[in-house]
C-alpha positions, 0 to 999 in steps of 0.5 A: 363864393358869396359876398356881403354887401359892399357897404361903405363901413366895410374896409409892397414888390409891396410891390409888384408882388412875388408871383413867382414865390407865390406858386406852391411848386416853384420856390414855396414862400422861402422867406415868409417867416423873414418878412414877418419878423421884418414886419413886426420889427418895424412895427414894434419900432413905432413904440420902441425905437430900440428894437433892432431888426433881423439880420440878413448877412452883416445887414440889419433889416429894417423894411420889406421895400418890395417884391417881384418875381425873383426876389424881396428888395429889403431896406437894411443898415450897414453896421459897419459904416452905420449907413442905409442901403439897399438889399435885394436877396434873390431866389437862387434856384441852384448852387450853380445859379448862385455862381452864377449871381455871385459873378454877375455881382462882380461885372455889376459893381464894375459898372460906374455910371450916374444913371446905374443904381451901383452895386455894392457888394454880394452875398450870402444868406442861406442857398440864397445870393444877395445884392447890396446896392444903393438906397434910394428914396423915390420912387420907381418908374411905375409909381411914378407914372401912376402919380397924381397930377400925372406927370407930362410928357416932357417930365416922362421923357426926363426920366427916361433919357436918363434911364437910356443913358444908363441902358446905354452905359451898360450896354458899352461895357456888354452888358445885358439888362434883360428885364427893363420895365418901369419898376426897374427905374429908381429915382433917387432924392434928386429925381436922377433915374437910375436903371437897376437889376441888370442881367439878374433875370437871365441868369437865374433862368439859365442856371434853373434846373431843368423841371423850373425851366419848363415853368420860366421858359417865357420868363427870359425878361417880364412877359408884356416887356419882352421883344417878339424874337424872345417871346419865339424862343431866340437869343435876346440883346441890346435891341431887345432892351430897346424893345422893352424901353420902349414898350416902358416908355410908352405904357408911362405916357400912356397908362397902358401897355401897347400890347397885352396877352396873359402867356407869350403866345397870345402876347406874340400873336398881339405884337405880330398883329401891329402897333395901337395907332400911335394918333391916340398918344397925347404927345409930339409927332416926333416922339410917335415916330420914335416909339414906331422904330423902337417897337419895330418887329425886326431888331435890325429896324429899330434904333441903331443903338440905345446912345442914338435913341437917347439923342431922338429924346434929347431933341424932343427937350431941346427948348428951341421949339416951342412945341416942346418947352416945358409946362412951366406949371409942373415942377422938374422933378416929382421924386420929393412930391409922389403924390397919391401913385406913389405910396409906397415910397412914402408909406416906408419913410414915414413908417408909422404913419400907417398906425395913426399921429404917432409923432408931430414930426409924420405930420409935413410930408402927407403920409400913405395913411392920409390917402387910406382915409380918403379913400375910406371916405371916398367908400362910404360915398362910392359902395363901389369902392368898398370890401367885398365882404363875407361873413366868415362867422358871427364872431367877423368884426366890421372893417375899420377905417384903415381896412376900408382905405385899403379896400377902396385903394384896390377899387381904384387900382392902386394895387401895389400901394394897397398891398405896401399898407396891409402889409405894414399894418397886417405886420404890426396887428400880428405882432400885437393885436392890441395895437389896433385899438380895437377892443378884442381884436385877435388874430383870428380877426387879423385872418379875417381882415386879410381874408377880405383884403384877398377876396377884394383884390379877387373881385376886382381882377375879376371885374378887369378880366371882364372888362378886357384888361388882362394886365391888370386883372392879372395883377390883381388876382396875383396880390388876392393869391398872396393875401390868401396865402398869408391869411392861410399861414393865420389860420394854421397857427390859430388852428395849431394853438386850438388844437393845443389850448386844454382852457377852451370847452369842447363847445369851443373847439369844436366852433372853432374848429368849424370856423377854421374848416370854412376860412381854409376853404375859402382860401382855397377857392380865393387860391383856385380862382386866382390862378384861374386867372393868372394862368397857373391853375 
């Protein structure tokens, strides 16, 4: 695939992206046309504030909050007690599946602890089950583990004691969670960690139909999460929730996971080889120890419990040792100052900062646009940091200022947040590509951007594949496969409409015929190279 220069004029989960979603033969794009109509309400608000959002259920749906494998978390109102909540919709693979949520939901809003996002009620929309839970204005735990300044180790275990005592909690009432990683910690206004989507993993894997199990038979969990006797095919518990803690626990103090593999065989054959010298972690002998019986291989070594594990980390705070006092430097909770990782949660308060000053009331809290710029100018110093760039044909516009900070944010691996800001942005260019400001700037230009945002993302997981870090190159081959997707989606609709339009000349249709044979090609070798990595292809 050729590339322009990555010249420095050239420039959400969301979220942890739907890599499940995103492979044609599981589950297809179910909601991409709900997304869209959620993206483009919430750009239209930004000029007409009266603009209601599309319904989900009763619910009034206001953002797309994030993605992951089994479902979109969608930020609604409730019209009948006019409050936010939080709406996960869930890929429901059968009807029995869908029993099965529905009753889960059940033992789930029976679950009352501070550190437990509470589950309100379920439902229903289409074949679909849906979970209405708590709002939540911070962060998750891997946007804050990304955070700059990092946080310290004592800040990192704060939030994590109060994770394992919602662990813990769930646990008591015998529930499982079977998916614990970073993402599944919310932090609410307060900085209190609260531990969400319990149980729901497993049981749309156990009620999948037989061909979609084949495909998820590593998925009982999130594959680098998962403890060594999932990853041999046995029955998971509590002490496989401990594994993945601590597998969290570390990769937040660390920045990278102790163990890697892009499928559950390489990945057993990583663990089963030991644990990365624990010397390397910057923290507290105790804590070191603490990790090694966590992540012991056989479940009965480990910590007795989640309650005696949260004990160890209550003592590594006890401010008696003087090893252990806090850094009265840093403040006790980072949830109300994100920082530069955590973008998305701010992007999503601050809604139309993305699209410039819209009103002096964006202007206190930094906004997601303010770090975009930066990371534009940080392109036009660091080419590095730049669109890899192609010229689809003559008719390709220059990258604009905000295209350049999402590129650069993909260079400098903050791939969920670059994805939350395209997102927003691709939502709004596509509702009304007047809005950019940009003279005779079309949809087809908004394919193009979008093309460029999934070959950046390409290039740099192929870059990280390169250089040994898989988990990442992973990731970012995920997000380039989704953007291509949705610039696919672009293509079609332009193709659609050319072949409809009788204003156009032949001349006209036939370039525009040819540039539209050369985009669909190209989404398809981003597509290809993208599961070549991911495993899929």
């Amino acid at each position: 695939m050729s590339t322009r220069d990555q010249r420095s004029p050239s420039s959400s989960k969301l979220a942890q992206l739907f890599a499940e979603l995103n492979t044609e033969s599981r589950h297809g794009r179910r909601w991409q046309q709900l997304i869209d109509r959620v993206w483009e309400a919430a750009g239209a608000r930004q000029f007409d504030p009266s603009q209601p959002g599309p319904e989900i259920g009763r619910f009034e749906a206001l953002r797309v909050r994030g993605m992951g494998g089994f479902g979109v978390v969608f930020e609604v109102r409730d019209p009948e007690l006019d409050r936010r909540v939080a709406l996960k919709l869930c890929v429901t693979p059968s009807p029995k599946a869908a029993d099965a949520l529905m009753a889960e939901a059940k033992v789930l809003a029976g679950l009352s602890h501070p550190n437990i996002v509470t589950v309100h009620e379920p439902g229903r929309h289409g074949d679909d089950v849906f979970f209405v839970m708590e709002y939540m204005e911070g962060p998750n735990g891997h946007e804050y583990g990304q955070g700059q300044p990092s946080p310290s180790w004592g800040e990192i275990v704060d939030v994590y004691r109060g994770a394992g005592r919602g662990l813990a909690a769930a646990h008591d009432a015998g529930v499982v969670h079977g998916d614990f990683k970073p993402a599944n910690i919310l932090l609410d206004a307060r900085g209190r960690a609260r531990v969400a989507d319990f149980g729901l993993a497993r049981k749309m894997i156990e009620h999948a139909p037989a061909a979609e199990q084949q495909g998820l038979r590593h998925r009982p969990g999130t594959l680098p999460y998962m403890a060594p006797e999932l990853l041999r095919g046995e029955a998971g518990g509590p002490q496989a929730d401990q594994w993945a803690f601590c597998v969290a626990l570390w990769e937040t103090l660390d920045r990278s996971l102790p163990f890697e593999g892009p499928r559950s065989g390489e990945l057993l054959d990583a663990v089963e080889r030991g644990l990365p010298d624990p010397r390397n972690l910057d923290v507290p002998e105790a804590l070191r120890e603490l990790l090694r019986v966590g992540l012991a291989l056989d479940p009965s070594a480990r910590h007795p419990n989640m309650h005696a594990l949260v004990r160890e980390l209550d003592r590594l705070r006890e401010p008696s040792s003087p090893e252990l006092t806090p850094d009265p430097a840093r403040p006790q909770h980072r949830a109300a100052a994100l920082g530069r990782g955590a973008f998305l949660a701010a992007l999503l308060v601050a809604g139309g900062a993305v699209f410039g000053s819209l009103s002096s009331r964006q202007a206190s809290p930094p906004a997601p646009v303010e770090l975009a710029r930066e990371a534009a100018r940080a392109s036009e110093l660091q080419p590095e940091f730049g669109c890899a760039y192609w010229d689809l044909d003559a008719r390709s516009p220059e990258p604009d200022e905000k295209l350049r900070g999402v590129c650069s944010l993909i260079r400098l691996g903050h791939f969920d947040e670059a994805s939350a800001i395209w997102g927003v942005i691709h939502g709004v260019r596509n509702h009304s590509p007047a809005a950019t400001g940009i003279e005779g700037y079309t949809r087809w230009d908004l394919a193009v951007d979008t093309l460029v945002v999934a070959q950046t993302f390409l290039a740099e997981a192929e870059t990280r594949q390169l250089k040994g870090n898989s988990a990442s190159a992973i990731a970012a081959a995920n997000e380039s496969a989704w953007w291509a997707a949705a610039a696919g989606d672009l293509v079609t609709t332009i193709r659609d409409g050319q072949h409809n339009s009788t204003n156009n000349s032949l001349k006209e249709k036939e370039d525009a015929s040819s540039a539209l044979r050369e985009a669909h090609e190209r989404i398809a070798n981003i597509t290809a190279r993208a599961d070549q990595l991911t495993g899929d292809g």
